[in-house]
N, C-alpha and C positions, 0 to 999 in steps of 0.2 A: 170698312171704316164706320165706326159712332158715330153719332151727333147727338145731340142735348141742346136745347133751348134754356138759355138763364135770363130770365129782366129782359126780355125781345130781343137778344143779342144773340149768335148763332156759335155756339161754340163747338170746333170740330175735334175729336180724339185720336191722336197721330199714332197709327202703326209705330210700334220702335223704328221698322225699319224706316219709314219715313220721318222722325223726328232725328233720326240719326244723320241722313242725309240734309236735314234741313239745318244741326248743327255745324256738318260737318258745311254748307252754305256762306256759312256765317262767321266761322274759322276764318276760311278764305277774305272775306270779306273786311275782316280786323289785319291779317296778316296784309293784302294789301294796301288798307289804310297803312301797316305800319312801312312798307315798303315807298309809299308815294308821298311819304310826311317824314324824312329822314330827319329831321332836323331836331326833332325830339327823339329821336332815341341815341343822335350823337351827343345832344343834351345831358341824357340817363349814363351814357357810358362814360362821359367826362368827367364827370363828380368823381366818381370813385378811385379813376387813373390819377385825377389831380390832389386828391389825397394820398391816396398811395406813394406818389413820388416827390410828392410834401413832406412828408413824415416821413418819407424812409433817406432823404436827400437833406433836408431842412433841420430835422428831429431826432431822425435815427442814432447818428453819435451817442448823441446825451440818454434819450430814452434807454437805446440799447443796455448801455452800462445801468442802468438799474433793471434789469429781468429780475428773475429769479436765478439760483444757481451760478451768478457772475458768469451767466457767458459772454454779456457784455459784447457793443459790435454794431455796426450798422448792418452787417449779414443777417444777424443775429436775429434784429429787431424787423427786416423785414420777413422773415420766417413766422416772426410771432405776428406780425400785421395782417399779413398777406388772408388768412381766412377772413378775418373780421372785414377787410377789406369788400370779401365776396360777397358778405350779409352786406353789407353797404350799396352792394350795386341791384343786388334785389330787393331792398327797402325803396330806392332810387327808383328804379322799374314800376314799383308798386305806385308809385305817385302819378306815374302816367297814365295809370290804366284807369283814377278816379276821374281825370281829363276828357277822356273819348268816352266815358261812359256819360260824365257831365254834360258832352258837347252831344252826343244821341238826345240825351232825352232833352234836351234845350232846345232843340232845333227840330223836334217832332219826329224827330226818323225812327224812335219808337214808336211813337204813336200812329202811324204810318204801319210800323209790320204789324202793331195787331189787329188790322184791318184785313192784314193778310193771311190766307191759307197755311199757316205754319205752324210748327208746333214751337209754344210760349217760349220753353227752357229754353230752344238754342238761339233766340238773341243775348241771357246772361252768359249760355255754354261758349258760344262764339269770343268775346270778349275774350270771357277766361281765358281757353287754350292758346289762341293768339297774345295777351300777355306776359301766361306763363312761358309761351316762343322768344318772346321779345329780354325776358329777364334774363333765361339762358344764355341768350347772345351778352345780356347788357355783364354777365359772371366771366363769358370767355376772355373779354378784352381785356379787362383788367390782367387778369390770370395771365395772361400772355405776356401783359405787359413785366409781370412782375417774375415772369419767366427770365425775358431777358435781360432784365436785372439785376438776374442771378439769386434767383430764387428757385432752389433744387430741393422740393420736397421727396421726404422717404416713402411715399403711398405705393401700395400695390395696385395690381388690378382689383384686388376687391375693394382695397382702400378708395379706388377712383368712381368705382362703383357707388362705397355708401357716400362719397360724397356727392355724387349727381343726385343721388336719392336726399341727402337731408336737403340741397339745394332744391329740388323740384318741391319739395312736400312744405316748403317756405315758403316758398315763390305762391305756392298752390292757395297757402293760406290765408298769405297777404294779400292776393289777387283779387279772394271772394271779400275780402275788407275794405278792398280800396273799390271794389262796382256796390259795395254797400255806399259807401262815403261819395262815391259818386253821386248815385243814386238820389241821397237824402240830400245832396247839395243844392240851392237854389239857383245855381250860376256859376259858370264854369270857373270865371275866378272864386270864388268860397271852395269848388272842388282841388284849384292846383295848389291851395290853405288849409285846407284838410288835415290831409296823409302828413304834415309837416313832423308830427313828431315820431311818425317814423323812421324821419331821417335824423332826427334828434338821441331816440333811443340808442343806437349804435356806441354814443359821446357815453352812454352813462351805463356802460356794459366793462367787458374784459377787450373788449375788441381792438383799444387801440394803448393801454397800458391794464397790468393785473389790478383786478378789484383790493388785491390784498392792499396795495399802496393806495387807494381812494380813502379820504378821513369817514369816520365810521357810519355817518348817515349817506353820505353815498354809496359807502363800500355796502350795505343792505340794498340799497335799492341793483347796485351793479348784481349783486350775487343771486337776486331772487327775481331778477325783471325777465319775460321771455326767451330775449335772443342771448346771455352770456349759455346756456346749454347747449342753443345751437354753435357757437362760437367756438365752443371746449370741444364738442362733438367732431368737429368741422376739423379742429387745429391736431384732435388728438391722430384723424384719420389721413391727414395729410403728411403726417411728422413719422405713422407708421407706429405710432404706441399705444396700447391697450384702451379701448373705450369704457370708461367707467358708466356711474350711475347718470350720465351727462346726456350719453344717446338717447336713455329713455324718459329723460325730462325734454328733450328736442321732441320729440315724436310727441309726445301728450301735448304740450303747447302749441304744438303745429295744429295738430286734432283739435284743441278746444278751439284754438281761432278760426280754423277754416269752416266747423262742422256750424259754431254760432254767426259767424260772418255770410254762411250759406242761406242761414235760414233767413238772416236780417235781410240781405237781398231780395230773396223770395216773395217777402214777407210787404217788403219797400214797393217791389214791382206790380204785387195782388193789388197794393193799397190804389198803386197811383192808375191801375186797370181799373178799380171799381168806381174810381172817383172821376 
C-alpha cells in the first residue's frame, strides 16, 4: 500500500482490491438504509402507479382516441403510457437519492469516513449502486402493476434485455445527477427541491401524449429535451418494432449526463474535502 502526505493530512492509496471491497462496504450500507427506511421508496413507487392508473382509468378514453393511427382505446393508450410511465419511476428514484446523500453530508457522516481508512470513491460508488438498486425496484412495480391491467407488451427476450439496459444506463445517469444536487445542496430540504424538474420533465416529453399534438413551442422543447429518445427507445422495444435513430440519441444523453454529472460530484466532494 502507498501513502503520501498532503497539507499534514495523511492520505492513504487503496489497492483496487481493497477500494473495491470498501465500495462494495458501502453498497450494503445504502442498500440497508433503503431497506430500514421503507417509507421513501413506497413514496418513489406511488408516484408513478398513481399516475399510471390516473391516466389510464381517468384519461385513457379520451387520450386514447387521439393516438396516432386511430387506434384509439383505453388499451390502447395504456400501451403507449406504460414506457413513459417507467422513465417516471426513475426520475422519481432519482430524487431520493439527492435526499440521503443531502442527509450524509449534513449530519457529518462524510465527514466522518474521511477520517477513515477507506478509499474516497466508494462513499459516492456506494450511494450510486444502492440507488440505481432502489430505481430498478421503484420500474418493476409500476410494470406490474400495468401488467395487470392488461398491458401485453410484444418484447422479446432481447427486447427485455435492451430494456433493462436503456433503464439501468438512466437510472445510472440520473443517479450521479442527483448525488451531484445532493451534494451542492445546503439542506436536505433544498435537496428534496432540487431534482424537482425531473419529475417535471417527463409532463413536457412524448411520454404521456405525442409531441406531434403539443402547440409548437412545446412540441421543440418535447422533441429535443433528453428523455423523449429514451421514451421512443423504450416504447419502440416494448411494442417489438424496429429501433430507429431514437436508441442512439438515448444512449448519448445517458453518456453526456452521467459522464458530466460524474465529474460535478467528484469535483463537489474534492471541493468540500479541501475546505
Amino acid at each position: 500500500m502507498s501513502t503520501a502526505v498532503v497539507s499534514g493530512t495523511r492520505v492513504t492509496a487503496r489497492r483496487p482490491s481493497r477500494a473495491l471491497a470498501d465500495a462494495a462496504t458501502m453498497t450494503r450500507r445504502s442498500l440497508r438504509h433503503i431497506v430500514r427506511y421503507p417509507s421513501l421508496t413506497v413514496l418513489l413507487v406511488a408516484m408513478p402507479v398513481v399516475f399510471l392508473l390516473l391516466f389510464v382509468f381517468v384519461f385513457g378514453g379520451t387520450l386514447g382516441a387521439g393516438l396516432p393511427g386511430g387506434a384509439g382505446g383505453r388499451d390502447a393508450y395504456l400501451a403507449y403510457l406504460t414506457p413513459g410511465i417507467l422513465l417516471v419511476a426513475v426520475t422519481s428514484a432519482a430524487q431520493g437519492t439527492a435526499i440521503t446523500v443531502a442527509t450524509d453530508m449534513t449530519e457529518g457522516i462524510v465527514a466522518r469516513f474521511r477520517t477513515m481508512s477507506i478509499s474516497r470513491a466508494s462513499v459516492l460508488t456506494g450511494h450510486v449502486v444502492g440507488s440505481v438498486a432502489q430505481a430498478l425496484l421503484c420500474v418493476l412495480v409500476p410494470l406490474g402493476v400495468a401488467l395487470a391491467i392488461g398491458y401485453r407488451p410484444s418484447a422479446g427476450p432481447l427486447g427485455w434485455l435492451g430494456v433493462l439496459g436503456v433503464v439501468t444506463l438512466l437510472a445510472l445517469a440520473l443517479t450521479w445527477l442527483s448525488v451531484a444536487l445532493g451534494m451542492v445542496s445546503k439542506s436536505v430540504e433544498t435537496a428534496s427541491n432540487l431534482p424537482m424538474f425531473l419529475t417535471l420533465l417527463p409532463f413536457l416529453s412524448s411520454a404521456f401524449v405525442p409531441a406531434a399534438s403539443m402547440p409548437a413551442g412545446l412540441r421543440v422543447v418535447a422533441e429535443y429535451q433528453p428523455l423523449t429518445p429514451v421514451i421512443e427507445t423504450l416504447r419502440a422495444l416494448l411494442d417489438g418494432t424496429p429501433v430507429d435513430g431514437s436508441a442512439g440519441l438515448a444512449v448519448a444523453w445517458c453518456a453526456v449526463i452521467g459522464i458530466g454529472s460524474y465529474a460535478w460530484s467528484l469535483r463537489l466532494y474534492n471541493r468540500d474535502r479541501a475546505s
